[in-house]
MOPAC internal coordinates of N, CA, C and O (Angstrom, degrees):
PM7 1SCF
backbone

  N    0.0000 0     0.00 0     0.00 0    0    0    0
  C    1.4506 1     0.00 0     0.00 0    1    0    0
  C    1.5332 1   107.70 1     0.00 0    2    1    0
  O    1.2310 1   119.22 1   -53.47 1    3    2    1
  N    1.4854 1   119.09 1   126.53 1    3    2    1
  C    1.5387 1   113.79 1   158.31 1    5    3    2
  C    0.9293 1   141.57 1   -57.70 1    6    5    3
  O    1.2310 1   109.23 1   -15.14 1    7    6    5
  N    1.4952 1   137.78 1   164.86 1    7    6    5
  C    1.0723 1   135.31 1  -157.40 1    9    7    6
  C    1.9768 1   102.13 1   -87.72 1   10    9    7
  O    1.2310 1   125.09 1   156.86 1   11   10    9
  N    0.9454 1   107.82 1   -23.14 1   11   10    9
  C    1.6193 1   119.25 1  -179.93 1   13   11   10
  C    1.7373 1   105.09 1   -76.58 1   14   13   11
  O    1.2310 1   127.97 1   136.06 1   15   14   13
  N    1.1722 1   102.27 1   -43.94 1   15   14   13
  C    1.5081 1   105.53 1  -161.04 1   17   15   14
  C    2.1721 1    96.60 1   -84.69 1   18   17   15
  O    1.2310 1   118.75 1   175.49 1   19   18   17
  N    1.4190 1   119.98 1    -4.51 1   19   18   17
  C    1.3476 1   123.43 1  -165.72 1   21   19   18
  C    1.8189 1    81.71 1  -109.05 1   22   21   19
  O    1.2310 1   117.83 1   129.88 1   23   22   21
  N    1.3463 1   121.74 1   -50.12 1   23   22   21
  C    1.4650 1   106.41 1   175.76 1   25   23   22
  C    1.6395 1   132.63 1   -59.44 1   26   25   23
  O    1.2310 1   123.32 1   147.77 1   27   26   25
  N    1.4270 1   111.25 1   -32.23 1   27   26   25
  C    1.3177 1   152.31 1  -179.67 1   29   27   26
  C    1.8730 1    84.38 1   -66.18 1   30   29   27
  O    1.2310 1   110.93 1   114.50 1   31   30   29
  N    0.9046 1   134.66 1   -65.50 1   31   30   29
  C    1.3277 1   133.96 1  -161.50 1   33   31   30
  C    1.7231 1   105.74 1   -86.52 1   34   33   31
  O    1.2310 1   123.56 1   148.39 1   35   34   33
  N    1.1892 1   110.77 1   -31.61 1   35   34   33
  C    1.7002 1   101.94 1  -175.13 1   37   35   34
  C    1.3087 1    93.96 1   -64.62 1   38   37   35
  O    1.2310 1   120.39 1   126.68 1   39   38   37
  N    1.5464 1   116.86 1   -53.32 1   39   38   37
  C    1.5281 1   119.16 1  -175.67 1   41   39   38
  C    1.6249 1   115.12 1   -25.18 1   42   41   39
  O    1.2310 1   125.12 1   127.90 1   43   42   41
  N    1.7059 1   107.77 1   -52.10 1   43   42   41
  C    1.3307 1   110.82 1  -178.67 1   45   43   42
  C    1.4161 1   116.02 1   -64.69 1   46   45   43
  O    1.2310 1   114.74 1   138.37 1   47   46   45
  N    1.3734 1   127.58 1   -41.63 1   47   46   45
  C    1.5727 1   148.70 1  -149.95 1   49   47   46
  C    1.6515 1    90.08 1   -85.68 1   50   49   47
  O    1.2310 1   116.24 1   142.14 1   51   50   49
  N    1.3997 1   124.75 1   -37.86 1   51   50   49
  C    1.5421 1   125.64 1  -160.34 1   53   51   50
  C    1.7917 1   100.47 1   -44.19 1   54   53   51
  O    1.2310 1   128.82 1   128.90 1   55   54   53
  N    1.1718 1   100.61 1   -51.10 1   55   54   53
  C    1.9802 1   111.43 1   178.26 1   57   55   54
  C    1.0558 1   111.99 1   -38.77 1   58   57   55
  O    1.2310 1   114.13 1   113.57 1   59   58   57
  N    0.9426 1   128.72 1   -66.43 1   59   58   57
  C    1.6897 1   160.06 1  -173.31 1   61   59   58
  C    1.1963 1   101.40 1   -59.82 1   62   61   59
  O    1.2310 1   109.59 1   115.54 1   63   62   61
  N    1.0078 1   137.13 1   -64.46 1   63   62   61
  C    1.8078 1   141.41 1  -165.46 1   65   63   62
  C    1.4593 1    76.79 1   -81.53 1   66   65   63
  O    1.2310 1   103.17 1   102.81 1   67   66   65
  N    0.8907 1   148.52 1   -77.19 1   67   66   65
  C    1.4097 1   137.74 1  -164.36 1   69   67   66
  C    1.6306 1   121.10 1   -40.37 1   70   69   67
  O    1.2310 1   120.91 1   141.16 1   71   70   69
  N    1.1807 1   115.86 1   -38.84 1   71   70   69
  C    1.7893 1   128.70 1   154.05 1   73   71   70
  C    1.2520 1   117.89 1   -59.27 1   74   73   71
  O    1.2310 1   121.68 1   138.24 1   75   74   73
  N    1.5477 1   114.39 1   -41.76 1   75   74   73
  C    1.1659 1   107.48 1  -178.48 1   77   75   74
  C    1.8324 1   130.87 1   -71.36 1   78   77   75
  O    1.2310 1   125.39 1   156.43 1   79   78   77
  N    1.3466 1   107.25 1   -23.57 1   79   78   77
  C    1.7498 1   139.76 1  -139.66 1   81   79   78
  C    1.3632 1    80.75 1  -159.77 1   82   81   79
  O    1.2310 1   113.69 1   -94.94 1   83   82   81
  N    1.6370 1   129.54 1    85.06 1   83   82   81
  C    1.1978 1   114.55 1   162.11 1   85   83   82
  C    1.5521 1   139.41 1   -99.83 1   86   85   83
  O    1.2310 1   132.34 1  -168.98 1   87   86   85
  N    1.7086 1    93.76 1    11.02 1   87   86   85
  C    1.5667 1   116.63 1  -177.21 1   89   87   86
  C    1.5868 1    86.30 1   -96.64 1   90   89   87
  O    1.2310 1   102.52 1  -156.00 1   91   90   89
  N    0.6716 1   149.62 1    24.00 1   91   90   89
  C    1.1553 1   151.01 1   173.75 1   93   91   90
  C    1.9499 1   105.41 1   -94.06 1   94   93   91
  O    1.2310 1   128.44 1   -68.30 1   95   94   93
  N    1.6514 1   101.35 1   111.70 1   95   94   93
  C    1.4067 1    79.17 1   170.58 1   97   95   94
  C    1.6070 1   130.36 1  -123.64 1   98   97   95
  O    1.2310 1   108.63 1    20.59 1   99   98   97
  N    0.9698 1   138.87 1  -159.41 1   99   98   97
  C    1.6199 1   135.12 1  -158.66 1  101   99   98
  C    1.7684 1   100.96 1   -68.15 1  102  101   99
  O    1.2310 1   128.91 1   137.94 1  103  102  101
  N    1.4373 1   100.43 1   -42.06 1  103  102  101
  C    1.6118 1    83.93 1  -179.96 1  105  103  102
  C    2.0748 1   123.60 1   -77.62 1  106  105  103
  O    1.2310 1   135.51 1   162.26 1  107  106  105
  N    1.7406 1    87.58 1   -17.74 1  107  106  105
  C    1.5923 1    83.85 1   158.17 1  109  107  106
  C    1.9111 1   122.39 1   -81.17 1  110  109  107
  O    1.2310 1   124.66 1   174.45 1  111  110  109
  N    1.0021 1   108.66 1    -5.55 1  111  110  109
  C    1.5152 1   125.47 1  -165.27 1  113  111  110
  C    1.7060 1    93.85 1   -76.55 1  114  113  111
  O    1.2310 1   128.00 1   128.41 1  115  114  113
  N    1.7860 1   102.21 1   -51.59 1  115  114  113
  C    1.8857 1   109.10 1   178.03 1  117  115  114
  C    1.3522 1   102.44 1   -74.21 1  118  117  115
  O    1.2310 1   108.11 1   143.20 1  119  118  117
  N    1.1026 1   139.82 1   -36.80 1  119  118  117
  C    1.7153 1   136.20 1   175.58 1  121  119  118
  C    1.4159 1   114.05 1   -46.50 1  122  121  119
  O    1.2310 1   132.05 1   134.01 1  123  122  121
  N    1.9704 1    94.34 1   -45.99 1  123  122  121
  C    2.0783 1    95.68 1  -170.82 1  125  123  122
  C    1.3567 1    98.40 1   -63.60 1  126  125  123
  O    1.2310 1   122.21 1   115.33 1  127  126  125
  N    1.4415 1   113.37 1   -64.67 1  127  126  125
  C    1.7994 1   119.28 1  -167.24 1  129  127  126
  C    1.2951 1   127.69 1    53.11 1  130  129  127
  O    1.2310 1   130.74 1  -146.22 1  131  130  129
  N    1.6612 1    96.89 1    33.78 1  131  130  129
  C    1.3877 1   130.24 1  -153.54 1  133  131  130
  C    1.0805 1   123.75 1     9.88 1  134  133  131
  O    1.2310 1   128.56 1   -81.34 1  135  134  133
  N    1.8172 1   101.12 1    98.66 1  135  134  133
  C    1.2728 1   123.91 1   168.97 1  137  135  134
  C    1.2370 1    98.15 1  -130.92 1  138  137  135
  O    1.2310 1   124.32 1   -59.39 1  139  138  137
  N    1.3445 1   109.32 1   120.61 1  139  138  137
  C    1.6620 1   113.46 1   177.98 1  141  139  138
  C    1.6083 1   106.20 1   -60.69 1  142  141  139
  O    1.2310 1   111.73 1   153.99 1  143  142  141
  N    1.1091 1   133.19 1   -26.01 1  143  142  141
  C    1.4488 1   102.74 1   171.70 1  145  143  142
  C    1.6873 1   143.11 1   -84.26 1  146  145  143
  O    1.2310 1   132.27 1   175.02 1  147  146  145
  N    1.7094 1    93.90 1    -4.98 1  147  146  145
  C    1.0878 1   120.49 1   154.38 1  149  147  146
  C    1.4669 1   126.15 1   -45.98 1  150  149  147
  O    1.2310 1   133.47 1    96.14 1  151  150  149
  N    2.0990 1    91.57 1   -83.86 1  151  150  149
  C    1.4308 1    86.72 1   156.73 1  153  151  150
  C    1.4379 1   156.56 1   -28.36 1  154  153  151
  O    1.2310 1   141.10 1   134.31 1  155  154  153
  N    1.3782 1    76.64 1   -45.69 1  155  154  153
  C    2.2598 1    97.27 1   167.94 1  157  155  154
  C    1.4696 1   102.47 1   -54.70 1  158  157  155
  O    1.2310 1   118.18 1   121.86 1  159  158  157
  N    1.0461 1   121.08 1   -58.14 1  159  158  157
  C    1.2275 1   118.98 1  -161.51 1  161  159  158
  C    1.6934 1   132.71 1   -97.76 1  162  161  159
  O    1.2310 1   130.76 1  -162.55 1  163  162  161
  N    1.4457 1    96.84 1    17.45 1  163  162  161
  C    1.6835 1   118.48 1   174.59 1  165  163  162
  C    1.9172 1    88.91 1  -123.94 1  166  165  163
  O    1.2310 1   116.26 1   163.47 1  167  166  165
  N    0.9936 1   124.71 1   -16.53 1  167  166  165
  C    1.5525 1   133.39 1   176.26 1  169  167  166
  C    1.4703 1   111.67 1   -58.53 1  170  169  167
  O    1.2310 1   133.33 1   131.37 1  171  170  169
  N    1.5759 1    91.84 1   -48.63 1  171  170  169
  C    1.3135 1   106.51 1  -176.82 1  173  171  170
  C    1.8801 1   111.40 1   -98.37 1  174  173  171
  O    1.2310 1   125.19 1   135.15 1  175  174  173
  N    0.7923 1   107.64 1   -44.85 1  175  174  173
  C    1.5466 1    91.03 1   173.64 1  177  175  174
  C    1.3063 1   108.22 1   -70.56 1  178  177  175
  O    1.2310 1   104.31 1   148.63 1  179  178  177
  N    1.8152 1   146.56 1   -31.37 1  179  178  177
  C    1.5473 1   126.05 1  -174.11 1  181  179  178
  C    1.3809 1   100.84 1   -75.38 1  182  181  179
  O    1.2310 1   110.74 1   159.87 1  183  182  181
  N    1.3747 1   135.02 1   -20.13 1  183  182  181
  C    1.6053 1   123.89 1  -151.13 1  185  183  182
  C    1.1741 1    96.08 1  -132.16 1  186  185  183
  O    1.2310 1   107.59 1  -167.17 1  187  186  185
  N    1.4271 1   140.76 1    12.83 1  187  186  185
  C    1.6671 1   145.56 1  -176.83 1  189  187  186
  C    1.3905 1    98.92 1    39.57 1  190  189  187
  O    1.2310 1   116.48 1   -83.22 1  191  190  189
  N    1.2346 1   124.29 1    96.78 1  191  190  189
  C    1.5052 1   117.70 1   162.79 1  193  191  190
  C    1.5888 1    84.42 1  -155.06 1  194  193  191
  O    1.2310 1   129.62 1    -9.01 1  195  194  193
  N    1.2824 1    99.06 1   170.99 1  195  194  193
  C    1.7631 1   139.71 1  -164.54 1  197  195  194
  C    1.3166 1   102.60 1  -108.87 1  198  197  195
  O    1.2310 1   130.29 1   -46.89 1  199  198  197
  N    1.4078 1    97.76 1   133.11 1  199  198  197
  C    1.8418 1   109.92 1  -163.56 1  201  199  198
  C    1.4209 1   105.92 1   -63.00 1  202  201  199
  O    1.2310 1   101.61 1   149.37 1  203  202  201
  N    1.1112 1   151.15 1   -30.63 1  203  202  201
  C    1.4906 1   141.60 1   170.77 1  205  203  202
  C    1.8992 1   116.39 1   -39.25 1  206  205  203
  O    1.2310 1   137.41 1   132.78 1  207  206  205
  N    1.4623 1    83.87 1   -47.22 1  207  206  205
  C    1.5595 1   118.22 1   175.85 1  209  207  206
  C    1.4307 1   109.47 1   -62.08 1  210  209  207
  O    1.2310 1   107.43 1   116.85 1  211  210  209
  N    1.1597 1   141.04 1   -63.15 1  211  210  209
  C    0.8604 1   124.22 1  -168.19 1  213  211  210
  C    1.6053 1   118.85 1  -113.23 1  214  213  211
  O    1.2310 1   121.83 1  -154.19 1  215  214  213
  N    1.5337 1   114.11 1    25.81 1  215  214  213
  C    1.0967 1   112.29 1   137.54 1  217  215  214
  C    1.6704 1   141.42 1  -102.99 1  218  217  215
  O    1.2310 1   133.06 1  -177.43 1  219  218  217
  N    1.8946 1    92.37 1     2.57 1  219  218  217
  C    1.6579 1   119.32 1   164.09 1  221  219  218
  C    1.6050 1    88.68 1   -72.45 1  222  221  219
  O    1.2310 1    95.82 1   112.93 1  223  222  221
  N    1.1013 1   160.11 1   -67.07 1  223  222  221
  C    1.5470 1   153.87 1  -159.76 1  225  223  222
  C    1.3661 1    89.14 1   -76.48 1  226  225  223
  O    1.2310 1    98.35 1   152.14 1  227  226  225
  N    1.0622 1   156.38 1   -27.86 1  227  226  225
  C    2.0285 1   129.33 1   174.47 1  229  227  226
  C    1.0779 1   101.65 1   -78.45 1  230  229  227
  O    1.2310 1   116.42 1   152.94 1  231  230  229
  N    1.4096 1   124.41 1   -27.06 1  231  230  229
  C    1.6131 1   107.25 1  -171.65 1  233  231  230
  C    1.6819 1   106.10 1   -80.26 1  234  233  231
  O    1.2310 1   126.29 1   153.74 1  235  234  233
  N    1.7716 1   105.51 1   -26.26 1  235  234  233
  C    1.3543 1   106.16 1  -163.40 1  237  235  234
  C    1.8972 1    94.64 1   -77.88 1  238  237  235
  O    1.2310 1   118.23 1   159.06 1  239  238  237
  N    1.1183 1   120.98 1   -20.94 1  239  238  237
  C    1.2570 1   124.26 1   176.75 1  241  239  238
  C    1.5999 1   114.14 1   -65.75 1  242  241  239
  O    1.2310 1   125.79 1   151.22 1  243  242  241
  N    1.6646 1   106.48 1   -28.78 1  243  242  241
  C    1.6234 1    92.85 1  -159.09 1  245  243  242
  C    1.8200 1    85.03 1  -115.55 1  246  245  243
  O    1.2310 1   108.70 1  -145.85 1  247  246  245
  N    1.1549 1   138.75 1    34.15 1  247  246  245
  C    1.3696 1   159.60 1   149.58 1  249  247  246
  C    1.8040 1   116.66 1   -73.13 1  250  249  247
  O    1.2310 1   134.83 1   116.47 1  251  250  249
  N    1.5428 1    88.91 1   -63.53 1  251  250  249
  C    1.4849 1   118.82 1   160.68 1  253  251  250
  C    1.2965 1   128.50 1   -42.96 1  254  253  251
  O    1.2310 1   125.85 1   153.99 1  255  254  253
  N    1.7582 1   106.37 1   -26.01 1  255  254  253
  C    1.6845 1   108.62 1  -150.76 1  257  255  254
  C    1.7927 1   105.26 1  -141.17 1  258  257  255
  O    1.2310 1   124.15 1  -164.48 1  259  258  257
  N    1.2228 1   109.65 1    15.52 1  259  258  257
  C    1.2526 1   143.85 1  -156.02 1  261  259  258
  C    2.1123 1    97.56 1   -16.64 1  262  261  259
  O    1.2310 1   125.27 1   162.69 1  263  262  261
  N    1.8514 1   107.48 1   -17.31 1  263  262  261
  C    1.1446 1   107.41 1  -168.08 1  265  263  262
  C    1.4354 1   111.09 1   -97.97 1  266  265  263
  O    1.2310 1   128.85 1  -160.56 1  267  266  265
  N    1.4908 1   100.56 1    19.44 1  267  266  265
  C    1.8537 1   102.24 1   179.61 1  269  267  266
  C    1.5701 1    88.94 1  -146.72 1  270  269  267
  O    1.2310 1   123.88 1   -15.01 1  271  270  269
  N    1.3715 1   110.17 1   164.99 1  271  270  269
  C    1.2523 1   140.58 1  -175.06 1  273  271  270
  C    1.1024 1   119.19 1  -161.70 1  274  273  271
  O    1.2310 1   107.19 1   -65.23 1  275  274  273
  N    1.9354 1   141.47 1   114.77 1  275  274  273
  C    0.9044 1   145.64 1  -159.17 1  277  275  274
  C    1.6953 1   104.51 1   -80.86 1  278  277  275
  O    1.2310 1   117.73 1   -19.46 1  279  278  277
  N    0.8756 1   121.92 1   160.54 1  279  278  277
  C    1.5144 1   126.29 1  -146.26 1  281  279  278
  C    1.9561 1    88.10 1  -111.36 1  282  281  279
  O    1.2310 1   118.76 1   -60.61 1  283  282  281
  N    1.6477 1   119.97 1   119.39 1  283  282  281
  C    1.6069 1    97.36 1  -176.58 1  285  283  282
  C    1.5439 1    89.10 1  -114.99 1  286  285  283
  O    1.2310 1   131.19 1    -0.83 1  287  286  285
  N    1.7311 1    96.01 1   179.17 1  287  286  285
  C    1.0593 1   117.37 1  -172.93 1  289  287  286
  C    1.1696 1   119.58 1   -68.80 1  290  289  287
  O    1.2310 1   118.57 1   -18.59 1  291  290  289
  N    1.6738 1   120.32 1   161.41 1  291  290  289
  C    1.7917 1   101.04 1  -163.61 1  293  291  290
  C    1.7266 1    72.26 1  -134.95 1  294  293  291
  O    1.2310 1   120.10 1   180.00 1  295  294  293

């Protein structure tokens, strides 16, 4: 996936992850820039949960959203 077409899509997803994760705020929203390990790890420090945990809710998020996919680490 490109880097245009992964920005192009967080843009859309920002709403959504924002409903979902709502302690989550705008300057963690530019940090994720959807990178799932980001997310993981502002997931878990805004909402206190344990990484098993809150990478069972990204997957259940991108299940949900079948038109985004968080971008992982290579």
């Amino acid at each position: 996936m490109n880097d245009d077409r992964i920005e192009g899509g967080w843009k859309l997803a920002k709403g959504k992850v924002r409903e979902q994760w709502g302690k989550l705020t705008d300057d963690d929203l530019d940090v994720i820039a959807g990178r799932r390990d980001q997310l993981l790890g502002r997931i878990q420090h805004r909402h206190g949960l344990a990484r098993d945990e809150a990478e069972k809710q990204i997957d259940d998020f991108e299940r949900k959203n079948p038109d985004f996919r968080f971008e992982k680490s290579q």
